[in-house]
N, CA, C and O of each residue as an XYZ file, in Angstrom:
844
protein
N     -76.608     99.376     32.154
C     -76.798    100.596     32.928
C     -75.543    101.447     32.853
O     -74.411    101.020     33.083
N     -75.792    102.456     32.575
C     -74.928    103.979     32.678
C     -74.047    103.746     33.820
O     -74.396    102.709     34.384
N     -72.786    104.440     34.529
C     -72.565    104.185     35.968
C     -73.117    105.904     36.181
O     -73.210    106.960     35.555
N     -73.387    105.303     37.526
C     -74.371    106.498     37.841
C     -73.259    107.681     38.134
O     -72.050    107.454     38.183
N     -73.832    108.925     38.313
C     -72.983    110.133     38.598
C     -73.916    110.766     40.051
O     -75.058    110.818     40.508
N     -72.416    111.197     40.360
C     -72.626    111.394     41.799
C     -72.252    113.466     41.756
O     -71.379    114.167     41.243
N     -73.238    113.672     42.435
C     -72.619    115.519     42.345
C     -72.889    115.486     43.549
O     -73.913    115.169     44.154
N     -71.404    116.009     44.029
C     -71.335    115.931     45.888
C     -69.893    117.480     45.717
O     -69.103    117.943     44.894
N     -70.302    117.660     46.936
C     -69.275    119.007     47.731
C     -68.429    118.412     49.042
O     -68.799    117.829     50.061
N     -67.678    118.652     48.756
C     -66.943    118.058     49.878
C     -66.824    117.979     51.094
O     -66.494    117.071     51.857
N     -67.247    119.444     51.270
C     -67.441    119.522     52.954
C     -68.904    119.464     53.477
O     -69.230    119.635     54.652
N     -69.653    119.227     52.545
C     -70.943    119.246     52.809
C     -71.221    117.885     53.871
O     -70.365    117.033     53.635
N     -71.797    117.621     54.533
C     -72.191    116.661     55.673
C     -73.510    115.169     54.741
O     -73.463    113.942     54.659
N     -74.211    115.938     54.387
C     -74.991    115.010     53.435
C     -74.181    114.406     52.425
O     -74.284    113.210     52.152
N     -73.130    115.423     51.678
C     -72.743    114.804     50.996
C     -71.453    113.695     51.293
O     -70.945    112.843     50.564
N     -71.135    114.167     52.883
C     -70.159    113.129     53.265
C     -71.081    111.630     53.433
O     -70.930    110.508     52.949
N     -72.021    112.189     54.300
C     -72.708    110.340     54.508
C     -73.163    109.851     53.018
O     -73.438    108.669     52.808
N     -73.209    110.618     52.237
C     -73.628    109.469     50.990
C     -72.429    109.110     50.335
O     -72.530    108.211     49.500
N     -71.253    109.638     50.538
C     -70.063    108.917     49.763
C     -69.416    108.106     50.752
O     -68.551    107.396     50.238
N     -69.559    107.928     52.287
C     -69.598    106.849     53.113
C     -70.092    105.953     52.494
O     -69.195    105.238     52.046
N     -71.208    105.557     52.187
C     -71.921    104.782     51.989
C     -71.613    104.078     50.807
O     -71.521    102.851     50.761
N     -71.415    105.012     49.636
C     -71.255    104.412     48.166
C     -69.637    103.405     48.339
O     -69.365    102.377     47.719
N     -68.744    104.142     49.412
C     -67.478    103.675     49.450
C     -67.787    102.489     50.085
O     -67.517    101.512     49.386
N     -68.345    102.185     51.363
C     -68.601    101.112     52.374
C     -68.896     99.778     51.157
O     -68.244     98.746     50.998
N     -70.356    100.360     50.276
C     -70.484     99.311     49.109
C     -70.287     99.174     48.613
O     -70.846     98.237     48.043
N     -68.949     99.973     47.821
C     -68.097     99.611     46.783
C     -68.448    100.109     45.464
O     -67.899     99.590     44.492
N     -69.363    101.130     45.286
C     -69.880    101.206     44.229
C     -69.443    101.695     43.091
O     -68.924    102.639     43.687
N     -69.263    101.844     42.336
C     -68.531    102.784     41.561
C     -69.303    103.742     40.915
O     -70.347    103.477     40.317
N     -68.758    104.978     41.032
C     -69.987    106.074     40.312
C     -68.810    107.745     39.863
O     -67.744    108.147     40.330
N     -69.451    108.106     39.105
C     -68.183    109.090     38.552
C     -68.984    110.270     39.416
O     -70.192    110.504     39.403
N     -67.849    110.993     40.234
C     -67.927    111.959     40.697
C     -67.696    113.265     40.544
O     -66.530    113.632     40.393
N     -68.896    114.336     40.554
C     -68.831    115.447     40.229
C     -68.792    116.517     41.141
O     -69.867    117.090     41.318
N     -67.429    117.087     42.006
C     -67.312    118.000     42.760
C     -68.391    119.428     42.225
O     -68.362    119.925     41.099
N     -69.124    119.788     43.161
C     -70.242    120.935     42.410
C     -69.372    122.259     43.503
O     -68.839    121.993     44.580
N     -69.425    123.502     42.938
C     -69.582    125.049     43.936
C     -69.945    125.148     43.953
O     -70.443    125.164     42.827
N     -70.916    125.528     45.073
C     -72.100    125.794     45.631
C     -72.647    126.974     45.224
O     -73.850    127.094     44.989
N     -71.749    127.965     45.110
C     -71.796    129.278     44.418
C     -71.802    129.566     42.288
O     -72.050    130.596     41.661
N     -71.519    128.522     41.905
C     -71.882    128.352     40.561
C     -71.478    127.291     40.451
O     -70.436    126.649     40.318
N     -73.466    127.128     40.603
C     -73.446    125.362     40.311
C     -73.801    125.208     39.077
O     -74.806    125.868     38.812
N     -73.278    124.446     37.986
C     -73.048    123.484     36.990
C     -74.675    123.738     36.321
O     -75.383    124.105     37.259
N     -75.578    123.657     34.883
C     -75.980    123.591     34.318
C     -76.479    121.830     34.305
O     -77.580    121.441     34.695
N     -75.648    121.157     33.894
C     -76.092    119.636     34.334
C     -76.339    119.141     35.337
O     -76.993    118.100     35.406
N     -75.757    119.929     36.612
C     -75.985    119.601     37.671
C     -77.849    120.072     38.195
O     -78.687    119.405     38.802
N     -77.898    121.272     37.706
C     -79.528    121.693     37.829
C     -79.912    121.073     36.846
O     -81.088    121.437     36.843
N     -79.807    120.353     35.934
C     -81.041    120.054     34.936
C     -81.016    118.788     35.784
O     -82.027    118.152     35.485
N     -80.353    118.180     36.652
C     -80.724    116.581     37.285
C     -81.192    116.510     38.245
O     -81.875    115.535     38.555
N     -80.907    117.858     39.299
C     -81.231    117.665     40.535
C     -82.550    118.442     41.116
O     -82.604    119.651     41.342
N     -83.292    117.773     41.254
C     -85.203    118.472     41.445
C     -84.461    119.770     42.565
O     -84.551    120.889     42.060
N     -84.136    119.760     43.224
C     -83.639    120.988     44.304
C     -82.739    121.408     44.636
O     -82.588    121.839     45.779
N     -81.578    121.416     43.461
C     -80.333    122.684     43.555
C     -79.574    121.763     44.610
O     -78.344    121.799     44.581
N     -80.172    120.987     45.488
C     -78.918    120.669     46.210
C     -78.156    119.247     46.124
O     -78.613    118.291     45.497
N     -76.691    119.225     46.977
C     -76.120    118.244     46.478
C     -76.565    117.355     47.817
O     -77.464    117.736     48.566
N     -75.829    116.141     48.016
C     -75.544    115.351     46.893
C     -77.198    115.311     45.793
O     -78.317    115.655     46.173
N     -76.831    114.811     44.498
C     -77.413    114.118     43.930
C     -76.835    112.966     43.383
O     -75.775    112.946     42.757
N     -77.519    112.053     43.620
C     -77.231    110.634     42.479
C     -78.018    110.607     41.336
O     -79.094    110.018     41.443
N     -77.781    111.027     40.437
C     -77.937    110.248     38.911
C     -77.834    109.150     38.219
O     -77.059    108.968     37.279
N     -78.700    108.303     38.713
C     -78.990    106.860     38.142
C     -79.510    106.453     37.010
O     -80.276    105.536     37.305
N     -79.518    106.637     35.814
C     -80.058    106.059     34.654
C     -81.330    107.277     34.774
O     -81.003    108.094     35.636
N     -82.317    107.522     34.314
C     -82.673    108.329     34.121
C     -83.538    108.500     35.713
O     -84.734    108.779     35.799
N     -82.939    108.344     36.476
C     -83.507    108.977     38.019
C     -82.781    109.534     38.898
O     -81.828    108.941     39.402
N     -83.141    110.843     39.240
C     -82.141    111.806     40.519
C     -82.457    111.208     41.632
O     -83.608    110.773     41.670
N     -81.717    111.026     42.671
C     -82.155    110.342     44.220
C     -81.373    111.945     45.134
O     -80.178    111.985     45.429
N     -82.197    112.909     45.385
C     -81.678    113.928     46.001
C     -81.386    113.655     47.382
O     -80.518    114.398     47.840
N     -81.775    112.955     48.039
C     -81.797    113.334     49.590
C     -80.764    111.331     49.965
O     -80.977    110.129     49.803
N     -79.720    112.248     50.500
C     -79.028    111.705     51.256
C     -78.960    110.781     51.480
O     -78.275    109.897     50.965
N     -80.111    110.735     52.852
C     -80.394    109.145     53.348
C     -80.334    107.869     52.476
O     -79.714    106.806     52.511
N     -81.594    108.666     51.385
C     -82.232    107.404     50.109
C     -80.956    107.091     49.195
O     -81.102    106.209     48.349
N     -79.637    107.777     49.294
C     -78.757    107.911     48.512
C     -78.033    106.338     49.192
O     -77.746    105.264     48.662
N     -77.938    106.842     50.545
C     -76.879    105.812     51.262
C     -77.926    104.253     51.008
O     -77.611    103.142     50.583
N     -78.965    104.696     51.389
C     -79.743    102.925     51.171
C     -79.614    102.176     50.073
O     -79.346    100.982     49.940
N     -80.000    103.647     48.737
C     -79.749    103.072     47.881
C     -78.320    101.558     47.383
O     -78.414    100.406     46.960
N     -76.908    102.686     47.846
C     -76.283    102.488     47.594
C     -75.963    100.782     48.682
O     -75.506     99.753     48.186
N     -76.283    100.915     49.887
C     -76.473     99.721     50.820
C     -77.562     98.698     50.644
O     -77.603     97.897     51.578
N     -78.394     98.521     49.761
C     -79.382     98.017     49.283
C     -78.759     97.126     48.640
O     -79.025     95.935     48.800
N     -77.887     97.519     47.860
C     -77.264     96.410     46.501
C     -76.085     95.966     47.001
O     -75.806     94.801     46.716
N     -75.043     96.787     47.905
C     -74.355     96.040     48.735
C     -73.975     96.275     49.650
O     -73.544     97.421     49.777
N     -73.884     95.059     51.182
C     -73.344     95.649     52.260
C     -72.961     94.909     53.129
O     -73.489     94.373     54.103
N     -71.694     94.927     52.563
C     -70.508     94.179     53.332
C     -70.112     94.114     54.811
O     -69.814     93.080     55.408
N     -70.149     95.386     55.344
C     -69.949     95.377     56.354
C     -71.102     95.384     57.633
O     -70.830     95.613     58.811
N     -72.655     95.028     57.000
C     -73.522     95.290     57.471
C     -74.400     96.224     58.388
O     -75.119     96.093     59.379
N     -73.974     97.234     57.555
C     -74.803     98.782     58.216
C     -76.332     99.184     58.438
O     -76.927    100.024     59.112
N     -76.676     98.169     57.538
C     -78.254     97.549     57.970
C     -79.049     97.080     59.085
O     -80.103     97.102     59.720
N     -77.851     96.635     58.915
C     -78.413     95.374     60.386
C     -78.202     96.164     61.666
O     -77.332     95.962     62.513
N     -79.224     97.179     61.662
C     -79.051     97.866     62.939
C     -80.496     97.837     63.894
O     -81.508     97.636     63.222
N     -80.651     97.964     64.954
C     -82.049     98.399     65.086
C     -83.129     99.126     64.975
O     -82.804    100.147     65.581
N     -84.438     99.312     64.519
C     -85.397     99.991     63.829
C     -84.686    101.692     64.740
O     -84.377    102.793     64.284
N     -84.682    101.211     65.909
C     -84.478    102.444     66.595
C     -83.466    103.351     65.874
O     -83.846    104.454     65.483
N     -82.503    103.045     65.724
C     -81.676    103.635     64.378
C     -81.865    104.908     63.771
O     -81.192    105.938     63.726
N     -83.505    104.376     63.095
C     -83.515    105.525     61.941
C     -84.224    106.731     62.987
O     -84.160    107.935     62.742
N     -84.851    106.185     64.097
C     -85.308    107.295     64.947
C     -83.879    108.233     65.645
O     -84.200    109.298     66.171
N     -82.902    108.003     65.655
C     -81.660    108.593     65.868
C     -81.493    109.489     64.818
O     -81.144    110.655     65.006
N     -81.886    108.669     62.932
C     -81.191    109.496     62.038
C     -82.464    110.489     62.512
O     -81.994    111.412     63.177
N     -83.677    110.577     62.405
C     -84.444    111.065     62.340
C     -84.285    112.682     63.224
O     -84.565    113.859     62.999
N     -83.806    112.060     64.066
C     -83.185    113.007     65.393
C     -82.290    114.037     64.735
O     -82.482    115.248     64.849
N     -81.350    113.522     64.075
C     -80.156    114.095     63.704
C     -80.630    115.091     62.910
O     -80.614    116.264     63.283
N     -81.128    114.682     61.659
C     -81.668    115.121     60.491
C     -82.902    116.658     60.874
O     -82.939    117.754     60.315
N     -83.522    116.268     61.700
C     -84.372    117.559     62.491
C     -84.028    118.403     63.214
O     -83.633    119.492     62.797
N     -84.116    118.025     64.733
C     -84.495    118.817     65.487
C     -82.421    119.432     65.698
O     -82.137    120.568     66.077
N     -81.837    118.848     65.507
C     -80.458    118.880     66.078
C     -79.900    119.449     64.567
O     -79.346    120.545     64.481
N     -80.023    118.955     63.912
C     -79.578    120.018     62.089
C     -80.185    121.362     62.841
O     -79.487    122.162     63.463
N     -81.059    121.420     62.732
C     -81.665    122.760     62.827
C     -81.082    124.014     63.822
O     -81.026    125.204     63.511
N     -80.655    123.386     65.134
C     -80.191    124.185     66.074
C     -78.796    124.055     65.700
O     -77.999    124.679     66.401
N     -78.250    123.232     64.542
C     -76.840    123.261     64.101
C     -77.067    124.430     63.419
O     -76.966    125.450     64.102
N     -77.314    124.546     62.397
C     -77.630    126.420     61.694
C     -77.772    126.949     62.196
O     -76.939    127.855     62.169
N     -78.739    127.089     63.095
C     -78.990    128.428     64.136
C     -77.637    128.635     64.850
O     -77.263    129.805     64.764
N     -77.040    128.060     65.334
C     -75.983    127.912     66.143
C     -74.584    128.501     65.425
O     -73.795    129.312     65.908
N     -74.533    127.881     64.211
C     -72.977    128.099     62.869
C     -73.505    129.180     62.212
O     -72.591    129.759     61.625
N     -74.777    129.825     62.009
C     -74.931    130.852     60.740
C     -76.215    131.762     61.182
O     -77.216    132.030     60.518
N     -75.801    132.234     62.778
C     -76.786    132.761     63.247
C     -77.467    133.822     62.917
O     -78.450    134.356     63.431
N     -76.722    134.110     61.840
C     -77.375    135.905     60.968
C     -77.883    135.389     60.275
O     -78.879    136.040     60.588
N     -78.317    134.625     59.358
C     -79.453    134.085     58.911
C     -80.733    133.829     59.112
O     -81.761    133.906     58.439
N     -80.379    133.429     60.454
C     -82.087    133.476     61.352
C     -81.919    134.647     62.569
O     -81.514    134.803     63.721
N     -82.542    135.347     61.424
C     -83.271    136.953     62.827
C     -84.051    136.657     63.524
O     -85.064    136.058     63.164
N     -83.686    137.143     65.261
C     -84.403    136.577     66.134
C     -83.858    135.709     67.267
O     -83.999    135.667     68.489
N     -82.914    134.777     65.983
C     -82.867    133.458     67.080
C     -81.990    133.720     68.200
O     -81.904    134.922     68.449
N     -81.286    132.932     68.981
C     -80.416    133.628     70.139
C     -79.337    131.930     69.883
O     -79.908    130.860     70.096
N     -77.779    131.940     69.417
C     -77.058    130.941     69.199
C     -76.875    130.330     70.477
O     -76.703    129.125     70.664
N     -76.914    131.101     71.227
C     -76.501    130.250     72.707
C     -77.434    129.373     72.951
O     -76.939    128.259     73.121
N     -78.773    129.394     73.059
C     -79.765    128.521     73.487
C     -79.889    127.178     72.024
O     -80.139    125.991     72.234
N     -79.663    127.738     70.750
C     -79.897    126.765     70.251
C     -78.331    126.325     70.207
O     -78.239    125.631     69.195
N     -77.424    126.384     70.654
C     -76.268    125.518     70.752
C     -77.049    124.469     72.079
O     -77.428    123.342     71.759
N     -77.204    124.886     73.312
C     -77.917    124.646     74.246
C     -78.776    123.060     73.608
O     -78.536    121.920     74.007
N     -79.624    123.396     72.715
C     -80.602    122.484     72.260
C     -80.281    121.504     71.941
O     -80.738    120.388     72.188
N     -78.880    122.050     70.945
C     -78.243    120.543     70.011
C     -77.349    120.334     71.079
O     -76.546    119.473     70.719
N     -77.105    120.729     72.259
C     -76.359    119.634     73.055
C     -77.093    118.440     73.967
O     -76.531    117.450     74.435
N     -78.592    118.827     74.099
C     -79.122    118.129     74.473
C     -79.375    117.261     73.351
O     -80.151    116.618     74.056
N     -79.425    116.701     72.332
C     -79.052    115.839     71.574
C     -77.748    114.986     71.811
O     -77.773    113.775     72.031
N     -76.700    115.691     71.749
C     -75.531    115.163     72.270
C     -75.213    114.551     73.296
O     -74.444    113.589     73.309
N     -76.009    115.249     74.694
C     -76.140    114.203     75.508
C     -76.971    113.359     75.314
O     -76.414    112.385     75.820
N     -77.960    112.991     74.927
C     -78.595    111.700     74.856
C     -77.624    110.606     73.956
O     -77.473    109.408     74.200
N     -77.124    111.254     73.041
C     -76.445    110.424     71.959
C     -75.047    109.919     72.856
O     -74.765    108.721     72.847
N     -74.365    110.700     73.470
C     -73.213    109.817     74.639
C     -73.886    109.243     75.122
O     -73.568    108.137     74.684
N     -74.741    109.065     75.820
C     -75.289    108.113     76.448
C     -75.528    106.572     75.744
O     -75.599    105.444     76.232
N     -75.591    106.960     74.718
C     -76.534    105.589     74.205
C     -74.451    104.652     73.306
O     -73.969    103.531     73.146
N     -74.107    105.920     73.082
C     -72.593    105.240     72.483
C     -72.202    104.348     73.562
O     -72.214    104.699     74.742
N     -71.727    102.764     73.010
C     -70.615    102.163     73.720
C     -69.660    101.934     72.723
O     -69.756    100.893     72.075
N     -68.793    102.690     72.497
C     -67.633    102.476     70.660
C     -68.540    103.040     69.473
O     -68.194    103.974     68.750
N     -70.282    102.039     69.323
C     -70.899    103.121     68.441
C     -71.662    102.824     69.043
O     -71.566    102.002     69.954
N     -73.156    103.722     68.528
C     -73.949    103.727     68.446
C     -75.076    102.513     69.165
O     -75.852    102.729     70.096
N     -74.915    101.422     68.540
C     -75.438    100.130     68.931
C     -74.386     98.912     69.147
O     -74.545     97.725     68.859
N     -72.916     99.751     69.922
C     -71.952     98.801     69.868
C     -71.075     98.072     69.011
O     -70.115     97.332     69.229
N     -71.753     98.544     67.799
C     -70.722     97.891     66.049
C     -71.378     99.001     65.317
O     -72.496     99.483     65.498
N     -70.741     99.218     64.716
C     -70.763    100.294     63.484
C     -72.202    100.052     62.709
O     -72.627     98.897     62.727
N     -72.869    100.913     62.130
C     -74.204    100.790     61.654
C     -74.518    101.521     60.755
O     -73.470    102.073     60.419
N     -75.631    102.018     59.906
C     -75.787    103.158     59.241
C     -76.089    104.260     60.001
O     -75.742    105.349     59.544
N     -76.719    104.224     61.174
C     -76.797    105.484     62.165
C     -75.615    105.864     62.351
O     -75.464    107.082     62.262
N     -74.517    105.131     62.630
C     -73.422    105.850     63.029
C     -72.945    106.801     61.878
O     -72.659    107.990     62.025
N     -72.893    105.861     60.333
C     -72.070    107.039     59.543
C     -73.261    108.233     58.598
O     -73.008    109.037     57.701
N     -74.723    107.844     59.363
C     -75.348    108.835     58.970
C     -75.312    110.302     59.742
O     -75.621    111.407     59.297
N     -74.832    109.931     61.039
C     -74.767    111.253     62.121
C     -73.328    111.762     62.141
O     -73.154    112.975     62.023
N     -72.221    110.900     62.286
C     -70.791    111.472     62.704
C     -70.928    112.497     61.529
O     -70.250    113.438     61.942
N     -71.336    112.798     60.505
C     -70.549    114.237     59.473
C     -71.294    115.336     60.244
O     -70.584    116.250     60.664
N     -72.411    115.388     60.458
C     -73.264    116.321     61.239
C     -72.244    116.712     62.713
O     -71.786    117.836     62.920
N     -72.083    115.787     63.418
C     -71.313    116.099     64.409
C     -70.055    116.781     64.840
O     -69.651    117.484     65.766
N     -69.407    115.967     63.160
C     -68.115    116.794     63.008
C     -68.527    118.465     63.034
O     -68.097    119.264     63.866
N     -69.381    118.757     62.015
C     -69.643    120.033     61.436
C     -69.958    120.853     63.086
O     -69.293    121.882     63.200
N     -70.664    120.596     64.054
C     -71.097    121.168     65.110
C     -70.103    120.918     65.392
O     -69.684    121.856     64.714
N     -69.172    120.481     65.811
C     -67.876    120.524     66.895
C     -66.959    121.095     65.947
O     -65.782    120.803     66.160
N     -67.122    121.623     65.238
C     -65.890    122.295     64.410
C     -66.541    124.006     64.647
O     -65.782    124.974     64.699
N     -67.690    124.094     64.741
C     -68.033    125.489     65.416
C     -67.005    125.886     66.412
O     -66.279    126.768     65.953
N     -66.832    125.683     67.099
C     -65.932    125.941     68.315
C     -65.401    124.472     69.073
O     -65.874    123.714     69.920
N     -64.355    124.523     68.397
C     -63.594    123.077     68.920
C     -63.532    123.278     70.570
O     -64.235    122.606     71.326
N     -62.767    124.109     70.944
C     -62.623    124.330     72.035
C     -63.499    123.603     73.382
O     -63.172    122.756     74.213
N     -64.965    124.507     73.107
C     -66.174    124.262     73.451
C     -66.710    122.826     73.604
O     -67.103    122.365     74.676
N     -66.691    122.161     72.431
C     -66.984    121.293     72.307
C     -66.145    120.032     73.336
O     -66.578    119.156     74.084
N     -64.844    120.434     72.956
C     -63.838    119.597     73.488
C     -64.405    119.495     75.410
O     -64.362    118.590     76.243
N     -64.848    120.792     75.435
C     -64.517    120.643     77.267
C     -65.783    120.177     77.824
O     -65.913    120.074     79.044
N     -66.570    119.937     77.147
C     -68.445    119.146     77.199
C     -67.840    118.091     77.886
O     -66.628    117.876     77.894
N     -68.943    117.243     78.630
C     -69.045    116.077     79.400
C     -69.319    114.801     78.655
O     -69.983    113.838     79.040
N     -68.776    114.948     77.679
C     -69.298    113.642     76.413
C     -67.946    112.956     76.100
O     -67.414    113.430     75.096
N     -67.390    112.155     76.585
C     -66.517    110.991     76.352
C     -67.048    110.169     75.752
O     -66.258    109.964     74.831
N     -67.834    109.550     75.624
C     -67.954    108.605     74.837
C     -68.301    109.538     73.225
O     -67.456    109.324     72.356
N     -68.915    110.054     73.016
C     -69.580    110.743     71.433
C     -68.333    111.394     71.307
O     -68.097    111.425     70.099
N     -67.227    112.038     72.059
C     -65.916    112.415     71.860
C     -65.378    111.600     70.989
O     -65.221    111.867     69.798
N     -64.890    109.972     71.853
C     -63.984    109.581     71.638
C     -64.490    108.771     70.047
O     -63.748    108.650     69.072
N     -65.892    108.304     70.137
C     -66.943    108.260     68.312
C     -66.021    109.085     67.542
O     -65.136    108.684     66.786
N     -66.471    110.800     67.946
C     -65.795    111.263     66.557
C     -64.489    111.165     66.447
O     -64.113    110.756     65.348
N     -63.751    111.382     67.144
C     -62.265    110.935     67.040
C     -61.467    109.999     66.335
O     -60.366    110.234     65.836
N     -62.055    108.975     66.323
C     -62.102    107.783     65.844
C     -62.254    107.935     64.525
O     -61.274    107.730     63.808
N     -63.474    108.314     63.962
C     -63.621    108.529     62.958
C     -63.197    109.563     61.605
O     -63.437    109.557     60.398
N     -62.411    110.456     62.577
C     -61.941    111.710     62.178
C     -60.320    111.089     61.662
O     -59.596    111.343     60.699
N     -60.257    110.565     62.329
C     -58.608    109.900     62.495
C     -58.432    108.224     61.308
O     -57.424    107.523     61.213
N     -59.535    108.060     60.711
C     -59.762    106.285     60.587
C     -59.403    107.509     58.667
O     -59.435    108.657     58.224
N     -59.053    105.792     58.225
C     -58.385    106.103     56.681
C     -60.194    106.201     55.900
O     -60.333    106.871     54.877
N     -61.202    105.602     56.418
C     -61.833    105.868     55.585
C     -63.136    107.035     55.765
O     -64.282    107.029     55.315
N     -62.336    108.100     56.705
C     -63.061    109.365     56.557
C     -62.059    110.582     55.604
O     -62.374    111.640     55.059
N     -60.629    109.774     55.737
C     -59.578    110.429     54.909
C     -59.872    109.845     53.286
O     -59.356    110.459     52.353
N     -60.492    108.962     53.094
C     -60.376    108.471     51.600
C     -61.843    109.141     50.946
O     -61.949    109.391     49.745
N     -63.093    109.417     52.078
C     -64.199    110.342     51.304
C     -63.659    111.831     51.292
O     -63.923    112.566     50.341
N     -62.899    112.264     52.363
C     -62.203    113.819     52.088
C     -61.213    114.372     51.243
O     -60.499    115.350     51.466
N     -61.255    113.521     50.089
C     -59.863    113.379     49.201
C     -60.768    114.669     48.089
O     -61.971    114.736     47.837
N     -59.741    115.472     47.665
C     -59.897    116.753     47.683
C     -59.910    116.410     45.596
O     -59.234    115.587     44.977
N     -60.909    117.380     45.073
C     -61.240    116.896     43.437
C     -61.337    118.329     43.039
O     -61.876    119.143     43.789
N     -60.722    118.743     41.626
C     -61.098    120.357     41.056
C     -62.850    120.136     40.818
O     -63.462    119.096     40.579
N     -63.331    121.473     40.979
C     -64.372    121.480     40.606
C     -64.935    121.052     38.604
O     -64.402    121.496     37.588
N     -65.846    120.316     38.682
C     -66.095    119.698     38.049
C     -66.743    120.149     36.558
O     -67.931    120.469     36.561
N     -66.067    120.181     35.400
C     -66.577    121.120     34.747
C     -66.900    120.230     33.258
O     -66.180    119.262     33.012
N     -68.134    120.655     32.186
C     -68.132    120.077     30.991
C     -66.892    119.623     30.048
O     -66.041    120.346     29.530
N     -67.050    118.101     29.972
C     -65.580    117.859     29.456
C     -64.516    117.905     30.006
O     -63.447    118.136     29.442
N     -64.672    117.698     31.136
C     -63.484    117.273     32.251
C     -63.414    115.925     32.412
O     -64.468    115.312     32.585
N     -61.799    115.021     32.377
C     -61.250    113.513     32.721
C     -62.244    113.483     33.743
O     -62.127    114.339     34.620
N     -63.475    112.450     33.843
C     -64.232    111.530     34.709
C     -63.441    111.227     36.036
O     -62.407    110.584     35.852
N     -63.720    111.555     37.294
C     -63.445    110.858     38.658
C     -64.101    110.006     38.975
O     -65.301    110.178     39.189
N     -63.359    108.546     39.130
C     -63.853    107.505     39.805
C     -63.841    107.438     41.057
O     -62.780    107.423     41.681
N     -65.071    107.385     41.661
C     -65.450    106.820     43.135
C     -65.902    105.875     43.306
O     -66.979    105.549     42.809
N     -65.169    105.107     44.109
C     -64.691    105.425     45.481
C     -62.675    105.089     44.741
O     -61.552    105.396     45.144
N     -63.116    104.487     43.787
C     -61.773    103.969     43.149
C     -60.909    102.584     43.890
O     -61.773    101.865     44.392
N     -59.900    102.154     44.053
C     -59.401    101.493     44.852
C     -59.784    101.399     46.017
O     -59.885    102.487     46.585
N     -60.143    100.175     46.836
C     -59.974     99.802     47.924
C     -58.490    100.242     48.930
O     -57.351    100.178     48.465
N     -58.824    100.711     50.452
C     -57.162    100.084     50.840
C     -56.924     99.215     50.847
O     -57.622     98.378     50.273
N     -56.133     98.987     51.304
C     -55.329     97.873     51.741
C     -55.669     97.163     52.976
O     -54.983     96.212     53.350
């Protein structure tokens, strides 16, 4: 087998939880920083929908995220991010819908005519509170795939207005992202790559382990 190629953006949130994931399992896959604004020729001939991440596996694209991280936790998983409860994916499920959604409305409100940012900030905090609630350290008390499928999403909404965010009634989903914001291995997927061009030296991901 080929090693697969990975076309991810860096600040993208999907594309953070799937290089969580590939890193957590160790995988190795050559990485292709994409611009979103002129994206790559190889990158569209692989990816069924323009967007990133894609994994390129031997002759199969895996576009969407989630299936990216399983994939990649399927074959290995060390730290057992699996082993969470079914309830779990009804969290990612959460994340991924109704709370993405009032995240756009909320960060890129001229896009959607009509909408009003205050109420759908409003919306995705009622997400947030349910989600403090249920945190004790994580999610289900040990680290899981829910956890590193939601914290990039979260980051991205609390980086709207730090401020804001900061003065919310959520200590526990606070002190989650914090943690994670601050831990070496949200610093080792944010490690910064030129954009990726035909006939460019190959980037290995995840590369070395720390220490």
């Amino acid at each position: 087998m080929t090693q697969p190629l990975l076309y991810s953006f860096r600040r993208c949130p999907y594309a953070i939880r799937a290089r969580l994931a590939i890193a957590s399992a160790g995988i190795p896959v050559e990485l292709r920083e994409v611009v979103l604004r002129n994206k790559p020729e190889a990158f569209l001939a692989t990816s069924p929908s323009g967007t990133v991440p894609c994994l390129a596996v031997d002759a199969t694209a895996i576009d969407e995220s989630l299936d990216i991280m399983l994939w990649a936790l399927r074959q290995h998983d060390p730290e057992g991010w699996l082993a969470m409860p079914g309830e779990g994916f009804d969290w990612i499920a959460r994340n991924d819908g109704p709370f993405k959604a009032a995240l756009d409305r909320t960060k890129y409100a001229d896009r959607y005519p009509g909408c009003d940012p205050d109420e759908e900030r409003r919306r995705a905090g009622e997400f947030l509170t349910a989600l403090d609630g249920q945190i004790e350290d994580w999610i289900f008390g040990r680290p899981t795939l829910a956890d590193y499928a939601i914290l990039p999403f979260v980051r991205q909404f609390a980086l709207i207005d730090k401020a804001w965010f900061d003065a919310q009634d959520w200590p526990d989903l606070q002190a989650w992202l914090a943690r994670f914001l601050a831990s070496d291995r949200f610093e080792r997927v944010m490690e910064k790559y030129a954009p990726w061009q035909p006939g460019a030296r190959p980037v290995h991901f995840p590369g070395a382990a720390p220490a």
